[in-house]
C-alpha positions in Angstrom: -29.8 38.7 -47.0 -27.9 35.9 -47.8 -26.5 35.1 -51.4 -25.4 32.3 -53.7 -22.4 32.8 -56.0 -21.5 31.0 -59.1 -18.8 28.8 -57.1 -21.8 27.6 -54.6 -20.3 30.2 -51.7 -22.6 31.7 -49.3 -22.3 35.1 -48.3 -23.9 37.3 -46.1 -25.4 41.4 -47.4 -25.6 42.2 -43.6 -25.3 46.1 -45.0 -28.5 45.3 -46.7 -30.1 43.4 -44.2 -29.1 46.5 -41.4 -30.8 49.2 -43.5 -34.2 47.5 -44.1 -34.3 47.1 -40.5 -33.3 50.3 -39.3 -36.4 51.6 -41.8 -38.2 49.4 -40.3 -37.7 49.8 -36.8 -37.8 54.1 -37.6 -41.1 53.2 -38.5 -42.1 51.9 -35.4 -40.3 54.3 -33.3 -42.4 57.0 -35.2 -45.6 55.2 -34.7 -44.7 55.1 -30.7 -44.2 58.6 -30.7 -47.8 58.7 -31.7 -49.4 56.6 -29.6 -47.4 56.1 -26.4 -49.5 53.4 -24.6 -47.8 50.7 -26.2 -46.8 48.2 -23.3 -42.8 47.1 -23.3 -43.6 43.9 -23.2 -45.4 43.8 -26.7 -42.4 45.7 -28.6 -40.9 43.0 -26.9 -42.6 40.6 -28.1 -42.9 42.5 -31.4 -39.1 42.1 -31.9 -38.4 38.7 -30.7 -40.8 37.0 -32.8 -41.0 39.7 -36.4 -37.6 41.0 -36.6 -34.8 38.7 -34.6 -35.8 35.5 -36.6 -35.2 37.2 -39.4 -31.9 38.1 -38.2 -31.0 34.8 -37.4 -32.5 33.1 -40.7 -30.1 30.0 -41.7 -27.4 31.9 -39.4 -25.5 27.8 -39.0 -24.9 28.3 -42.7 -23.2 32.1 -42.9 -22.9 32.7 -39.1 -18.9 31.7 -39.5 -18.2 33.7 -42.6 -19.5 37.0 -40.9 -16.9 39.6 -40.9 -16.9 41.4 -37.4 -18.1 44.2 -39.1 -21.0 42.1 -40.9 -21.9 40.6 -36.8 -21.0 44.2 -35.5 -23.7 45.5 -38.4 -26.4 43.3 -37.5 -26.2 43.2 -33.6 -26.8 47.5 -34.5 -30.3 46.3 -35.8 -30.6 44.7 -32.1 -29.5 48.0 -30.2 -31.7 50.1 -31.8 -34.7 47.5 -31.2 -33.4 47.7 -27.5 -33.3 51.3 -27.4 -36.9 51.5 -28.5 -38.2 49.2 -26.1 -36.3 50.4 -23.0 -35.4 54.1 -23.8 -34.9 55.2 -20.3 -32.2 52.3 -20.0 -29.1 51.6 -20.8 -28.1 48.4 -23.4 -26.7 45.8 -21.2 -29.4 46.4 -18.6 -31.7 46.5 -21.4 -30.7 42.6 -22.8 -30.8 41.9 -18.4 -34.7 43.2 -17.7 -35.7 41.8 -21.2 -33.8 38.2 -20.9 -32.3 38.3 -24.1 -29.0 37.5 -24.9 -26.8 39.5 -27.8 -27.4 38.7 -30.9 -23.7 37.4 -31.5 -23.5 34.9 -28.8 -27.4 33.7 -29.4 -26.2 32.7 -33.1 -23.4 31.1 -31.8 -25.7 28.8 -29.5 -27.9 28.6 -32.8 -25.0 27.2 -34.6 -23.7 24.6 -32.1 -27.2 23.1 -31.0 -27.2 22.4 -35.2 -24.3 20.8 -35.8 -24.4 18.8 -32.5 -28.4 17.6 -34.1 -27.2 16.9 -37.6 -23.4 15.4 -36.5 -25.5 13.2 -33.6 -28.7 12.7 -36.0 -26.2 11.4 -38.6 -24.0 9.0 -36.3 -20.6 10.5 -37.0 -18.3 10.4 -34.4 -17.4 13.7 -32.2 -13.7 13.5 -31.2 -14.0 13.2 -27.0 -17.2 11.4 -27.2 -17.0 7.7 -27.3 -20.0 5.4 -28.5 -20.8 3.3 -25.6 -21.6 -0.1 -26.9 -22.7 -3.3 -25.1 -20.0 -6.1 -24.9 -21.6 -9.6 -25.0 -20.8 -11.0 -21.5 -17.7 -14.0 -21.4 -16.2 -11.8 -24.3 -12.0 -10.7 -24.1 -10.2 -8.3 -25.8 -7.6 -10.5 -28.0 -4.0 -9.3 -27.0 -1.3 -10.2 -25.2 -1.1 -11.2 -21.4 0.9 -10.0 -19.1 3.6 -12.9 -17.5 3.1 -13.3 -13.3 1.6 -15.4 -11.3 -1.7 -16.1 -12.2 
């Protein structure tokens, strides 16, 4: 959940934002106990388009002010979503078989693909990248020249 304070700061109730999940997600781990022919690949889908865009809601705007704890806190949420899925598995072979990348580093990507589209979309200039313009032909650069032979 994020939040607006009186001095226009942004900060980020991950604690909040864990528990609803983890409610949420007991839910559904309840309901599969009930009825077990659920196919992986729709929890999958279940959690990659209801509950991970959630989790990554505006996350170029509060992504850098997370705490480790705060990141640590919300990449439980995507554990437990794992675990669900793939029980029989382990995590990181979990994120392999499903494709998915942690939570952490997949906001990271979030944030750089939007600053590179709004910095790039707004014409500013990124240091190392130089704006390749075309020179009208029989145009010098103005400066001194060098004394030889010519």
């Amino acid at each position: 959940m994020l939040c607006l304070t009186g001095r226009l700061s942004v900060f980020c109730r991950a604690g909040e934002m864990r528990g609803n999940f983890h409610f949420k997600l007991n839910e559904l781990d309840q309901s599969l106990h009930i009825r077990a022919d659920v196919p992986t690949t729709d929890l999958l889908h279940f959690y990659t388009t209801a509950v991970r865009p959630v989790l990554e809601y505006a996350c170029p705007v509060w992504h850098s002010g997370l705490t480790v704890a705060q990141s640590d806190m919300l990449d439980s949420v995507q554990k437990r979503a794992i675990r669900i899925v793939y029980s029989d598995a382990d995590y990181q072979t979990s994120l392999i078989v499903a494709g998915i990348d942690i939570l952490r580093e997949r906001r990271e990507v979030l944030t750089a693909k939007f600053f590179k589209r709004q910095v790039l979309a707004s014409g500013i200039r990124i240091e190392g990248k130089r704006n390749k313009g075309k020179r009208n032909k029989g145009t010098r650069k103005k400066g001194k020249r060098k004394k030889g032979n010519i």
